[in-house]
C-alpha positions as CSV (number, residue, x, y, z in Angstrom):
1,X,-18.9,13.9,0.0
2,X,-18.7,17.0,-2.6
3,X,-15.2,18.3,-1.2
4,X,-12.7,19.9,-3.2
5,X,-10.4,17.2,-4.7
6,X,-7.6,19.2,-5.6
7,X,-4.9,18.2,-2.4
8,X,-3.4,21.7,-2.4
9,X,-6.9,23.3,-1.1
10,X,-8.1,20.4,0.9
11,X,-7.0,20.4,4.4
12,X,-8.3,16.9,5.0
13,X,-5.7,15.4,2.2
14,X,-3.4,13.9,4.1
15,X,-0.3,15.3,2.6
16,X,0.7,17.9,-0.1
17,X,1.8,16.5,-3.5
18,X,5.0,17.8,-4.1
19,X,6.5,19.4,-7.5
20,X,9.7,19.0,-6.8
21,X,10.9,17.5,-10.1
22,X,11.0,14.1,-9.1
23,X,10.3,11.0,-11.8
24,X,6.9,10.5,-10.1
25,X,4.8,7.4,-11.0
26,X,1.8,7.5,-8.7
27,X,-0.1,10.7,-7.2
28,X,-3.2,10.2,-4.9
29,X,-5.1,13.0,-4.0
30,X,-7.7,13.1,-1.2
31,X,-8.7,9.4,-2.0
32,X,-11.7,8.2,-0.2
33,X,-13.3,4.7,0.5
34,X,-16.7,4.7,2.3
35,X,-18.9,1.7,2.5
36,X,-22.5,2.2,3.5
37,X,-23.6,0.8,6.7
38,X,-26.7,1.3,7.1
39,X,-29.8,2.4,4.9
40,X,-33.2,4.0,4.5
41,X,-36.3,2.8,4.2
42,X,-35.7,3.7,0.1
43,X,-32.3,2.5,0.1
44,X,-30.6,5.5,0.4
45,X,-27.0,5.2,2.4
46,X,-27.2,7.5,5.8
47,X,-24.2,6.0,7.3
48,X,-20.8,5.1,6.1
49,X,-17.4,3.5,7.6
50,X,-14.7,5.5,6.3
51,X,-12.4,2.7,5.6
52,X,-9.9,5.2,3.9
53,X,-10.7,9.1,4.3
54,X,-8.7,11.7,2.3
55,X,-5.2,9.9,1.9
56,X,-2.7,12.0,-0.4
57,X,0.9,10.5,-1.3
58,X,3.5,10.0,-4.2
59,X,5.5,7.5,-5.4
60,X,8.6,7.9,-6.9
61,X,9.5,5.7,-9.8
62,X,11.1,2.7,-9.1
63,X,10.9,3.3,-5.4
64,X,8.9,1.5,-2.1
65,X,6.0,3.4,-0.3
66,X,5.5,1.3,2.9
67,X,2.7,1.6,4.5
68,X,1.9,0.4,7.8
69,X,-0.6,0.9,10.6
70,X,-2.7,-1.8,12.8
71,X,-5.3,-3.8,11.6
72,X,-8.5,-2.1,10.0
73,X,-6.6,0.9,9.5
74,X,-7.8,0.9,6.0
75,X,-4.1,0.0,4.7
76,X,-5.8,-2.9,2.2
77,X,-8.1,-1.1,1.5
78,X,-6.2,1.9,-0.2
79,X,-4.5,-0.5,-2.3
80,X,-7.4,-2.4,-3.9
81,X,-8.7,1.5,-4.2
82,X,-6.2,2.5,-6.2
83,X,-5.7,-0.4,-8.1
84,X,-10.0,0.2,-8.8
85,X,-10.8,-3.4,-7.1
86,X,-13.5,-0.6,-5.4
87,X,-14.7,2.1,-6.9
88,X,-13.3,4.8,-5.7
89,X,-16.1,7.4,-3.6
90,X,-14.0,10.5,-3.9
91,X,-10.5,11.6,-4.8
92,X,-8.1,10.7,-7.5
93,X,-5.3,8.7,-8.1
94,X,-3.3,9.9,-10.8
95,X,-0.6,6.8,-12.7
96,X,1.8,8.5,-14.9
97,X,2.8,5.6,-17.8
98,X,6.1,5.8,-19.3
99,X,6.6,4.1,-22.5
100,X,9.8,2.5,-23.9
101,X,10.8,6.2,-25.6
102,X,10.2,8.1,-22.5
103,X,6.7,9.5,-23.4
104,X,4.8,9.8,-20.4
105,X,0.9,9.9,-20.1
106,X,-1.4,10.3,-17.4
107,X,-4.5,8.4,-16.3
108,X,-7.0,9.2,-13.4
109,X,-7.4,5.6,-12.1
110,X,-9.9,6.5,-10.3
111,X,-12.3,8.0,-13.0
112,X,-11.3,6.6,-16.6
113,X,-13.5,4.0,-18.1
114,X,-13.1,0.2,-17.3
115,X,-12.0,-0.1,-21.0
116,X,-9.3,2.8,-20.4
117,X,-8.1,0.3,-17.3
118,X,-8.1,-2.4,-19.0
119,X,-5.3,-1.5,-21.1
120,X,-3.1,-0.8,-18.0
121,X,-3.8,-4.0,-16.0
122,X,-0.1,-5.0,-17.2
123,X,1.2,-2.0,-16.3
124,X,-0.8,-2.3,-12.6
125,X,-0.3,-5.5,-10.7
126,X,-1.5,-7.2,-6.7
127,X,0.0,-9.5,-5.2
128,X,-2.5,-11.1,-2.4
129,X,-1.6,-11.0,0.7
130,X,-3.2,-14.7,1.4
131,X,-1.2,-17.4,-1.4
132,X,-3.2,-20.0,0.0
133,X,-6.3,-19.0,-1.8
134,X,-5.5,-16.6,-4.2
135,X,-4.6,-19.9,-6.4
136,X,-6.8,-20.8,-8.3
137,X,-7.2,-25.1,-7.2
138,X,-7.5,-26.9,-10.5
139,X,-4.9,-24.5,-12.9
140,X,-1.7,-25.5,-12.9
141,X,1.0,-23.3,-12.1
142,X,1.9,-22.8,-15.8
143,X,-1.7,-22.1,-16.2
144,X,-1.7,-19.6,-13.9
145,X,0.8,-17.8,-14.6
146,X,0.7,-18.0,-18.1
147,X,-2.7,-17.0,-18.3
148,X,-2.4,-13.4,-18.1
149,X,0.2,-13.3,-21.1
150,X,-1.7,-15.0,-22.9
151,X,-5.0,-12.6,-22.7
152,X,-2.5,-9.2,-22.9
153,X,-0.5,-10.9,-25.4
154,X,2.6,-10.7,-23.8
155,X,4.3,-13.1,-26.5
156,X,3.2,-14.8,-29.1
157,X,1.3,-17.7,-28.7
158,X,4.0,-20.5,-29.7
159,X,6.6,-18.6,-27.0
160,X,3.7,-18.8,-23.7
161,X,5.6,-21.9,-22.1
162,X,9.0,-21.0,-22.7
163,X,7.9,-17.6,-21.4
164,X,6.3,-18.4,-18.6
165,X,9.3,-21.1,-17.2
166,X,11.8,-18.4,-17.4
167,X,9.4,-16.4,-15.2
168,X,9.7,-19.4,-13.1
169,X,13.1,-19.6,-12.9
170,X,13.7,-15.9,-12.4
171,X,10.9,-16.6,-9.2
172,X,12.6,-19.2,-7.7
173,X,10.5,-21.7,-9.0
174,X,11.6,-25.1,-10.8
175,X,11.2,-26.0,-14.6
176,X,9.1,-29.3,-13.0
177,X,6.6,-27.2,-11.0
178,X,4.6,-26.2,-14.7
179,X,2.8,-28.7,-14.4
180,X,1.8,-29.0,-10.6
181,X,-1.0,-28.0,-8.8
182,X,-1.2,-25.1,-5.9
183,X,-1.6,-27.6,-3.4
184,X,1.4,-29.5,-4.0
185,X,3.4,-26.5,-2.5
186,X,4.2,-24.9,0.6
187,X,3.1,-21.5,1.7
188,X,6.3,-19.6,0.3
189,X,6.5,-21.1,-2.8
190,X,2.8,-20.6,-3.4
191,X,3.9,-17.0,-2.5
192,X,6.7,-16.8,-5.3
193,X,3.6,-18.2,-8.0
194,X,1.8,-15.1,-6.8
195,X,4.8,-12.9,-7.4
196,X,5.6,-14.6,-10.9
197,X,2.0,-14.3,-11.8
198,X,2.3,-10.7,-10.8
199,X,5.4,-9.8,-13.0
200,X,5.3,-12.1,-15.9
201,X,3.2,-9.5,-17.5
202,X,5.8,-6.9,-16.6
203,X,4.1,-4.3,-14.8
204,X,5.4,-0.8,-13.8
205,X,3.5,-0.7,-10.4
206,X,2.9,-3.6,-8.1
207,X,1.0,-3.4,-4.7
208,X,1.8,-5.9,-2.4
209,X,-0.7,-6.3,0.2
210,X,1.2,-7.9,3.0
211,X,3.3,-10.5,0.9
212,X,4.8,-12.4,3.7
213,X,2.5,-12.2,6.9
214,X,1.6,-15.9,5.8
215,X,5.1,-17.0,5.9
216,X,7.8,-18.0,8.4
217,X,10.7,-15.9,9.1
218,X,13.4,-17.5,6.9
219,X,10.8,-17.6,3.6
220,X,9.9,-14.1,4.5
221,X,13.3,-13.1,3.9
222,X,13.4,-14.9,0.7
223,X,10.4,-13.2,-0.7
224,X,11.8,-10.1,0.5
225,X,14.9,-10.3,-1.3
226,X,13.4,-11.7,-4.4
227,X,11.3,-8.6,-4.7
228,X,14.3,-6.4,-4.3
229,X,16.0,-7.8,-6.8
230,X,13.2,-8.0,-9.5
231,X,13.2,-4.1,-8.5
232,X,16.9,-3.4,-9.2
233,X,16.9,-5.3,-12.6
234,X,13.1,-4.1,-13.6
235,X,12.7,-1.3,-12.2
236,X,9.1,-1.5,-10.6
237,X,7.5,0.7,-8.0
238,X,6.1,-0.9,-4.9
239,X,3.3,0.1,-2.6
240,X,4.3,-2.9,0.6
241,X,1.1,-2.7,2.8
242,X,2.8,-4.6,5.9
243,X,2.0,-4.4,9.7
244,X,5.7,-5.7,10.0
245,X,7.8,-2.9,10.7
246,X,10.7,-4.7,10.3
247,X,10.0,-6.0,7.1
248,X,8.8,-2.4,6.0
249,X,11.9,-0.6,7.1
250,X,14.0,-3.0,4.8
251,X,12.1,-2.8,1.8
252,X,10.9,0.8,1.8
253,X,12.4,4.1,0.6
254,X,9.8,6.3,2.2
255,X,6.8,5.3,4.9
256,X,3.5,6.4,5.7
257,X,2.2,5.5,8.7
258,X,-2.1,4.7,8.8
259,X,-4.7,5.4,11.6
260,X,-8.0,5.4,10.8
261,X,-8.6,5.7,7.2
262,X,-5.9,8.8,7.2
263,X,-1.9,9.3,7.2
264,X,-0.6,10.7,9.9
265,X,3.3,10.9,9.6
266,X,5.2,9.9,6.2
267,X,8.8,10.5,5.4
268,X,12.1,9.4,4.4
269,X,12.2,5.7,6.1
270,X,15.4,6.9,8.0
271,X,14.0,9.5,9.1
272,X,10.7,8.0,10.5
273,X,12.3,5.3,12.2
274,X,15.0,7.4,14.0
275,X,12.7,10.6,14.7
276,X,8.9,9.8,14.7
277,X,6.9,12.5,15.9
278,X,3.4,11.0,15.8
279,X,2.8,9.4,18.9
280,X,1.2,6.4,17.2
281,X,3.9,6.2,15.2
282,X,6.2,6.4,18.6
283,X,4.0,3.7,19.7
284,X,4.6,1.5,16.7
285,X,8.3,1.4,16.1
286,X,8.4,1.0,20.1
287,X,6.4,-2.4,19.8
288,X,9.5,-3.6,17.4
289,X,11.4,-6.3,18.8
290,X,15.0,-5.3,19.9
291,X,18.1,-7.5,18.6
292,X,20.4,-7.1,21.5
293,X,19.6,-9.0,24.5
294,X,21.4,-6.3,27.0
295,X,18.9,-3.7,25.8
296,X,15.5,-3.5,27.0
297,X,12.7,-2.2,25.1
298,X,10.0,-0.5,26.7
299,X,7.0,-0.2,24.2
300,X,4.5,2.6,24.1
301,X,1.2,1.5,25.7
302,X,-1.8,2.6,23.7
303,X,-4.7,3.0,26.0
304,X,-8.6,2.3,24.8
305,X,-9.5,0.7,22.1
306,X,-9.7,1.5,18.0
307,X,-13.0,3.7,17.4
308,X,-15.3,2.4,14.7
309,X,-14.2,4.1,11.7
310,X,-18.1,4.3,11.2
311,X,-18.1,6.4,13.7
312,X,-14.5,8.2,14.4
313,X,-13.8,10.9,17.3
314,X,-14.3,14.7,16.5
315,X,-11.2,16.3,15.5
316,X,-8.1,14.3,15.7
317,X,-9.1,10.9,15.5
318,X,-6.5,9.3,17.5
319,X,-7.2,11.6,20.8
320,X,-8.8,9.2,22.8
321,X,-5.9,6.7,22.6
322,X,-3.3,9.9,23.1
323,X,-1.6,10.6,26.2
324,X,-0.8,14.0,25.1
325,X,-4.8,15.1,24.3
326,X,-5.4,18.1,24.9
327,X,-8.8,20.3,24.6
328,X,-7.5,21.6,20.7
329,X,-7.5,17.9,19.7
330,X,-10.8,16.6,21.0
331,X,-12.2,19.9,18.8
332,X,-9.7,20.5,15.7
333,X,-8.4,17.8,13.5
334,X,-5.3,18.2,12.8
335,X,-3.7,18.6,9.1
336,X,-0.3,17.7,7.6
337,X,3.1,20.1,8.7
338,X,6.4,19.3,7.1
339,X,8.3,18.9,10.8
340,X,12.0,18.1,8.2
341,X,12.2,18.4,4.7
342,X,10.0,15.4,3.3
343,X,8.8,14.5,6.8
344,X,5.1,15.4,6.9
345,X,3.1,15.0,10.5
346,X,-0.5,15.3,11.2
347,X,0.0,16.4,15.1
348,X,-1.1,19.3,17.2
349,X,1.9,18.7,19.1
350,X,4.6,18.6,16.6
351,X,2.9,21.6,14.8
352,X,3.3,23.8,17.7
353,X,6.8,22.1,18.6
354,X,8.1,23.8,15.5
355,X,6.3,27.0,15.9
């Protein structure tokens, strides 16, 4: 694990950082996640699952990076990497803060001091994917919510309450529910709690890590369009981690699509969901659900199962679920070719298709 770290001479990063002007927020480069598996007999790690392996994107100020992919893709993981929940093996993850006259600094979140993070956790903000226990049982929800303004100092102390219930209130959340307990609520407004918590110390980047699986369709679109609208009139950046691809292609500007611990197609959202050239990510947006009852779907059928990402294939990792193998993908992984302009594919087949 002594790679190169810098994405433009690693061809395992997942995709090129781009300097193309842009008001950029977030820049990972070759971020890795193993955890050890197995050990010596002096403790010494000699096998690891590569939860996330090399994964290189941007983020565009006050934009929406979905990411999506099928369970233990490594999609959770990313985000509690970058956000330093696990130290991160390799890689960086460069935040660009913005301050109220424009100044910008950076911070490597993956290597400054746990002082140096500290100061950001306002600016850097999770929202669980599971509301039912992320609570905290015997807080109430003005508690809770106030409790991180009252560490950072959000407000002064005599303004916490007031504060905190217009948080409520912008949340969907009534001025009597400051003083009730998580279990007194349902799953979507235990859901908005998690999002008021999140921005009542008015962060710049939030991750939400699959907001609404939890929820029923009709709350899911509530949640959804709460967080839309906290984005128009705060301006936050969002990284949605969702299996949901309906969901995803709402919310997000751009989407990268997971498999493995790697991306292997990210774009433009239009542009993925009207010309994906990954066949996994053929296979995905075939899965979706169509709205008209005259037209019939016909999902992509993935064969085999998921390899152990303690273990993945030799060169392209998703060639033993690929119809379209062929000899140069069970040798040579692939690496990322820009198929459009901002459309980036990790394919052997799409890589020759525009030779």
């Amino acid at each position: 694990m002594s790679e190169e770290k810098n994405v433009t001479s690693n061809e395992n990063a997942d995709a090129p950082v781009r300097d193309d002007g842009r008001d950029l927020i977030l820049e990972v480069n070759g971020l890795k996640q193993y955890f050890p598996v197995a050990k010596s007999f002096f403790g010494k790690p000699t096998a690891y699952l590569r939860a996330v392996d090399g994964v290189s994107f941007t983020l565009e100020r006050g934009k929406t990076l979905g990411v999506v992919g099928e369970s233990g893709c490594g999609k959770t993981t990313l985000g509690r990497t970058i956000l330093r929940l696990y130290d991160v093996t390799e890689g960086s993850a460069v935040y660009h803060s913005k301050d109220s006259d424009g100044n910008i600094k950076d911070y490597d979140l993956a290597s400054i001091s746990r002082g140096e993070f500290y100061k950001l956790r306002t600016e850097l903000q999770l929202i669980f994917q599971d509301p039912y226990s992320s609570l905290p049982p015997r807080m109430t929800v003005g508690d809770i919510i106030g409790e991180a303004v009252k560490i950072h100092k959000i407000v002064p102390q005599a303004e916490v309450a007031a504060y905190v219930r217009g948080v409520m209130e912008r949340c969907g959340l009534q001025p009597h529910h400051y003083d009730r307990y998580p279990h007194e609520f349902s799953g979507g407004q235990r859901q908005r709690i998690c999002i008021a918590r999140a921005l009542a110390v008015k962060p710049k980047l939030v991750i939400c890590d699959e907001p609404v699986s939890a929820l029923d369709v009709s709350i899911q679109a509530q949640i959804i369009n709460l967080l839309k609208k906290l984005q128009r009139e705060e301006g936050m950046s969002y990284i949605f981690i969702s299996h949901d691809l309906s969901v995803v292609k709402y919310i997000s500007d751009e989407i990268a699509v997971m498999y493995l611990g790697n991306i292997v197609e990210m774009g433009n959202t239009k542009e993925i969901c009207q010309n994906a050239k990954h066949p996994y990510t053929q296979a995905l947006f075939s899965a979706v659900p169509v709205a008209n009852p005259h037209r019939k779907s016909e999902p992509v059928v993935l064969e085999g199962e998921l390899p152990s990402p303690a273990n993945p294939p030799k060169g392209c990792k998703f060639h033993t679920r690929c119809k379209y193998c062929t000899d140069r993908c069970r040798e040579e992984a692939p690496i990322m070719t820009e198929v459009a302009p901002g459309h980036f594919v990790a394919c052997h087949l799409a890589e020759e298709s525009e030779q």
